[in-house]
C-alpha positions in Angstrom: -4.0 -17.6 -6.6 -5.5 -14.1 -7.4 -3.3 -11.4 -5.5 -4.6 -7.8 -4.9 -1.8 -5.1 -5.6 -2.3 -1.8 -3.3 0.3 1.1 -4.8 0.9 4.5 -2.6 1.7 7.0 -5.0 2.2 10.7 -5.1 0.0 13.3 -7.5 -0.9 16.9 -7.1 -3.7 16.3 -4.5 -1.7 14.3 -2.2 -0.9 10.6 -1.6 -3.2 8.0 -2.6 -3.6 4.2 -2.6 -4.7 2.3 -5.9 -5.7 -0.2 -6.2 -7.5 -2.2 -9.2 -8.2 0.9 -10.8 -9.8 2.9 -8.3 -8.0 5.7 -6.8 -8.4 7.0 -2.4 -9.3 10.1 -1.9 -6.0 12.1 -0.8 -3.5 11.9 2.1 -1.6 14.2 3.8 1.7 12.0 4.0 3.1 9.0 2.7 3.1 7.5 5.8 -0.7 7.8 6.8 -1.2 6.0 3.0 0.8 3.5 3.8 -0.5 2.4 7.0 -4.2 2.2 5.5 -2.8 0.5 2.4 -1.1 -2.5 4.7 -4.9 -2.6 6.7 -6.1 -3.2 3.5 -4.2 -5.6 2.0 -3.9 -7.3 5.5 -8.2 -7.5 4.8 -7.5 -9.2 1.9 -5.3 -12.0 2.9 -7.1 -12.8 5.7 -10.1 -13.6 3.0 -8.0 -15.3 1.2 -5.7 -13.3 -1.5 -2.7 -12.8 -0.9 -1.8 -9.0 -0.9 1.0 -6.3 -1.2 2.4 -2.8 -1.0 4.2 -0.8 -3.5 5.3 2.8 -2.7 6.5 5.3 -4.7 10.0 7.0 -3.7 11.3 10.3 -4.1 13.4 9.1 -7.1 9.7 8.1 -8.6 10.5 3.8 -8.8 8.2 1.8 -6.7 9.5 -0.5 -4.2 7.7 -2.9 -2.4 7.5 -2.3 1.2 4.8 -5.2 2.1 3.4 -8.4 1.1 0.8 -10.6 3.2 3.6 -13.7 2.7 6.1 -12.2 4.7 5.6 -9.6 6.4 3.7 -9.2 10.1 1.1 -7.5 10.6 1.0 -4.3 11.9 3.6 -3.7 10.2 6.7 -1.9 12.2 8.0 1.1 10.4 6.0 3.1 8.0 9.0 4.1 4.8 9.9 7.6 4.7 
């Protein structure tokens, strides 16, 4: 089954989701990325791929904070 990857990362401008190449336009936290990455991903599953969050931490590793398999939706605490 395809599966849609949505990362929040961290660059000059700001946070950002990416996703299949394309790049938001910049947050002002982490948090506020994160909760529109999980509305996206949630978009996805519910047409049918399977979806999941990846956010980058202060140590700069990814960890994955969401997936449309087992996780509810909203989801209840946004990572710090």
């Amino acid at each position: 089954m395809d599966r849609s990857h949505y990362y929040v990362v961290y660059d000059r401008d700001g946070w950002k989701i990416q996703c299949d190449g394309e790049s938001s336009e910049p947050y002002e936290s982490k948090g506020e990325a994160f909760k529109d990455a999980v509305g996206l991903a949630h978009l996805d599953d519910r047409n049918g791929r399977e979806a999941d969050v990846v956010v980058q931490c202060e140590d700069k590793m990814f960890r994955p904070e969401w997936d449309s398999r087992r996780d509810s939706y909203p989801p209840p605490l946004v990572p710090e």
